[in-house]
C-alpha positions in Angstrom: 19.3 -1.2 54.5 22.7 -0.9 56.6 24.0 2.2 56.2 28.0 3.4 55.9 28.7 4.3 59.3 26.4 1.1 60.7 28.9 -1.0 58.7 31.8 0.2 60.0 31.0 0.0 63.1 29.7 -3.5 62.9 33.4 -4.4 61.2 35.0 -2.6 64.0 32.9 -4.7 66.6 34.1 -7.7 64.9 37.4 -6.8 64.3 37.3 -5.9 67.9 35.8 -9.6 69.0 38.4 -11.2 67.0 41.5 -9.8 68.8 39.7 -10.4 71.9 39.5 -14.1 70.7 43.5 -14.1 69.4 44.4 -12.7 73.3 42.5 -15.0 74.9 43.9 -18.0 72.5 47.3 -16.8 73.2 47.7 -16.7 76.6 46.2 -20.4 76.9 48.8 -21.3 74.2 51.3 -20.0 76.6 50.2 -21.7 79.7 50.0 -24.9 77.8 53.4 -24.5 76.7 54.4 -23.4 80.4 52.7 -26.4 81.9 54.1 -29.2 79.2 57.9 -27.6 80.3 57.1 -27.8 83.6 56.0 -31.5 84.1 59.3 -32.1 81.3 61.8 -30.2 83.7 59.9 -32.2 86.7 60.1 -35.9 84.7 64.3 -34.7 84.4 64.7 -34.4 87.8 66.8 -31.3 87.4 67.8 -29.3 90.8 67.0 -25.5 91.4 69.4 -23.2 91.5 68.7 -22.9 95.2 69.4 -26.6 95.9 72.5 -26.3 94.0 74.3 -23.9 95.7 73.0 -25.2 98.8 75.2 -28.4 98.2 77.9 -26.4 96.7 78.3 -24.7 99.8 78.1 -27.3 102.2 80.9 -28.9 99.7 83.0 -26.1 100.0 82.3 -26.2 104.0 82.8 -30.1 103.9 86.3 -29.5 102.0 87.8 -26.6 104.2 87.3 -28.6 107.2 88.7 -31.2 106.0 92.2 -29.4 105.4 91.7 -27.7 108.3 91.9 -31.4 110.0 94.3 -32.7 107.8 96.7 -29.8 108.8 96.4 -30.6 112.3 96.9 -34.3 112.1 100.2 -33.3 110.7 101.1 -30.8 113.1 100.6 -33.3 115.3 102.0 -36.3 113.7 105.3 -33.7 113.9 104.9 -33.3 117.4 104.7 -36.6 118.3 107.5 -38.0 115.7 105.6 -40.1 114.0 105.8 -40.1 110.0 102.7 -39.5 107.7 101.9 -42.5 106.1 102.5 -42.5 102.2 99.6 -41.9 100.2 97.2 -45.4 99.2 97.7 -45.5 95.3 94.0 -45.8 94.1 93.0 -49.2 92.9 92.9 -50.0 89.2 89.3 -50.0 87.9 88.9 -53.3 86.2 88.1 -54.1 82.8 84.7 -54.3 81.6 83.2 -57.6 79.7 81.8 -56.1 77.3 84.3 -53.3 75.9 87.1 -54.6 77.1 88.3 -51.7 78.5 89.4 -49.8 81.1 
């Protein structure tokens, strides 16, 4: 016959087992998760953060030299008397078949 204190202890053995089971379930739930959001991030072909500043500052490089040339074509244009041409208007963009529109 079990006695009082062999029952309890058997309960807390279980009890025990079962939490170990609930751990071990949720920390493969969470690397499932983790690993379905990885390969859906991978399938959008999103950027890091790292490779997006990257190309934000070379932009930003890219942009300041640019003025920095553009002032000295003028400068130079001035020196030499020679006017800056007017600006290009940009072309139209055409109407679409389908829509119809702009």
């Amino acid at each position: 016959m079990v006695t009082r204190p062999d029952l309890a202890k058997e309960l807390s053995r279980a009890a025990h087992e079962a939490l170990g089971a609930l751990s071990g379930l949720k920390s493969e739930a969470e690397s499932f998760a983790k690993a379905k959001l990885e390969k859906l991030l991978a399938d959008m072909k999103l950027v890091t953060q790292d490779e997006f500043d990257a190309v934000r500052a070379m932009a930003a490089k890219a942009r300041s030299e640019q003025e920095a040339l553009a002032a000295r074509v003028r400068i130079l244009e001035e020196k030499l008397g020679i006017a800056a041409p007017a600006e290009t208007p940009k072309p139209a963009r055409r109407k679409t078949a389908k829509t119809g529109m702009k």
